[in-house]
N, C-alpha and C positions, 0 to 999 in steps of 0.2 A: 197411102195415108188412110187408115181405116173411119171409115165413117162411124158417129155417134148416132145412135135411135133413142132421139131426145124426148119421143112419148114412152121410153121403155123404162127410164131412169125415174125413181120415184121421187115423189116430193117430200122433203125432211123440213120436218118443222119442230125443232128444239132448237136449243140455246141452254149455255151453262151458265148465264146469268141468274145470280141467286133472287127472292123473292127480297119483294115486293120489284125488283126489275125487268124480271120475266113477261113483267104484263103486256109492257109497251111493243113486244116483240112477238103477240103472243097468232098475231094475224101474217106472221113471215114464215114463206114456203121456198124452200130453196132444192133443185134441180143441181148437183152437184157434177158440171160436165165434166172440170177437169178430173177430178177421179174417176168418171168412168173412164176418160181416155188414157188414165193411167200416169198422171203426170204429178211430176215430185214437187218441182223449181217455184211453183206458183200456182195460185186458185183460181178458178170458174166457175162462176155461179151465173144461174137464172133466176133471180128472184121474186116472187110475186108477193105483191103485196096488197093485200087487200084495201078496205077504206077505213084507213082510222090505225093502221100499222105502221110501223118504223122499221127501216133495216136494222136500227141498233138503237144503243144508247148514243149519246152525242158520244166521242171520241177523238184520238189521236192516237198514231202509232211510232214509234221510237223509232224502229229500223224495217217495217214494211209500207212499202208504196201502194195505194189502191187508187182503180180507175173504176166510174160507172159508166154504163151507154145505158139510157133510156131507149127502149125499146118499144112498149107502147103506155100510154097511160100519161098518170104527170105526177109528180112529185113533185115537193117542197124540199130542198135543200135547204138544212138551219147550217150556221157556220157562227163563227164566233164573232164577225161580221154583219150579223144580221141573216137572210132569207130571201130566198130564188125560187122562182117555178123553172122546173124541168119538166121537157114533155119532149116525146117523142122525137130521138134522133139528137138529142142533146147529149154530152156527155160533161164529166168531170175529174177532175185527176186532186188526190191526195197526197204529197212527199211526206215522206219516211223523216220524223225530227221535227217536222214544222207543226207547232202548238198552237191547230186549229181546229178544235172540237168540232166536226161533222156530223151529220145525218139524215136520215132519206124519211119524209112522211108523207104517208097518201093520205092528204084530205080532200081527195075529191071522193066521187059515189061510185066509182065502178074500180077493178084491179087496175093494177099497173105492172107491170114485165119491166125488170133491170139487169143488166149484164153487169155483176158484177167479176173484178178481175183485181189479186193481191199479189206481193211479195209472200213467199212461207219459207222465213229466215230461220226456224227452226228457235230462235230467241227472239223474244219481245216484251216490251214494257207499255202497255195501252190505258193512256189515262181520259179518265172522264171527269170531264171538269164541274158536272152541275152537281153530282150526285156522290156518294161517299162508297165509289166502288174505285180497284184500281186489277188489272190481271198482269200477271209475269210471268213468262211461258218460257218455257227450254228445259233442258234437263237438272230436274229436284227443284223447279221453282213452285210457288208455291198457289199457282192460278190464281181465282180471285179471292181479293180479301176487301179488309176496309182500308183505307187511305192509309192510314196506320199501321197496318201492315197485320192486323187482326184477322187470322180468316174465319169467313161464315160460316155458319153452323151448316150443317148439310140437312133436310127438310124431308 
């Protein structure tokens, strides 16, 4: 089992989220473990998040599962439900279909460490319910557009 040298892997900080929704995301550093260990089936991420950052936009996913572990720090969990504190040693599981817009916000004052962990079905439909973005992923779809099905101008 080869080991991973998790200070070797650098920190990627984008997102193909078009503007003005860029912003929200603009404090997320992600550690990409599963690719470095080479793995196809599903993602790995270490995610830091500063204060005042989001893992995403709120969301749902059509046909991939995601799981967080809080690692250190605290997050806020919004869900279409309402709002949780996660903090260390917490986790959370999202299914594949169920229309519950998610997501991770640090308002506290120091970073936060999240393990995150997805499905990579290769095809997906991920809707965001507050905002007039929607993406569609697989082969000749047509990533993100407007709800409408309009895609963004590229910037």
């Amino acid at each position: 089992m080869p080991k991973i040298d998790i200070d070797q892997i650098p920190e990627v900080n984008s997102t193909g989220y078009p503007a003005p929704y860029d912003a929200l995301v603009a404090g997320r550093f992600r550690k990409r473990l599963g690719n470095a260990g080479g793995l196809d089936q599903f993602g790995v991420n270490l995610c830091r998040l500063q204060p005042g950052a989001a893992s995403s936009q709120r969301h749902w996913h059509e046909t991939e599962d995601e799981f967080v572990f809080i690692v250190e720090g605290e997050v806020v969990l919004v869900e279409d439900g309402g709002e949780a504190i996660l903090k260390a040693g917490d986790a959370a599981t999202f299914k594949a279909g169920v229309a519950n817009g998610h997501q991770l916000i640090n308002r506290s004052d120091r970073d936060a460490l999240v393990l995150e962990v997805g499905t990579r079905s290769g095809a997906d439909t991920v809707t965001y319910p507050d905002i007039d973005l929607r993406s569609v992923t697989g082969e000749g779809a047509p990533g993100y557009t407007h709800k409408d099905g309009t895609p963004y101008e590229r910037g």
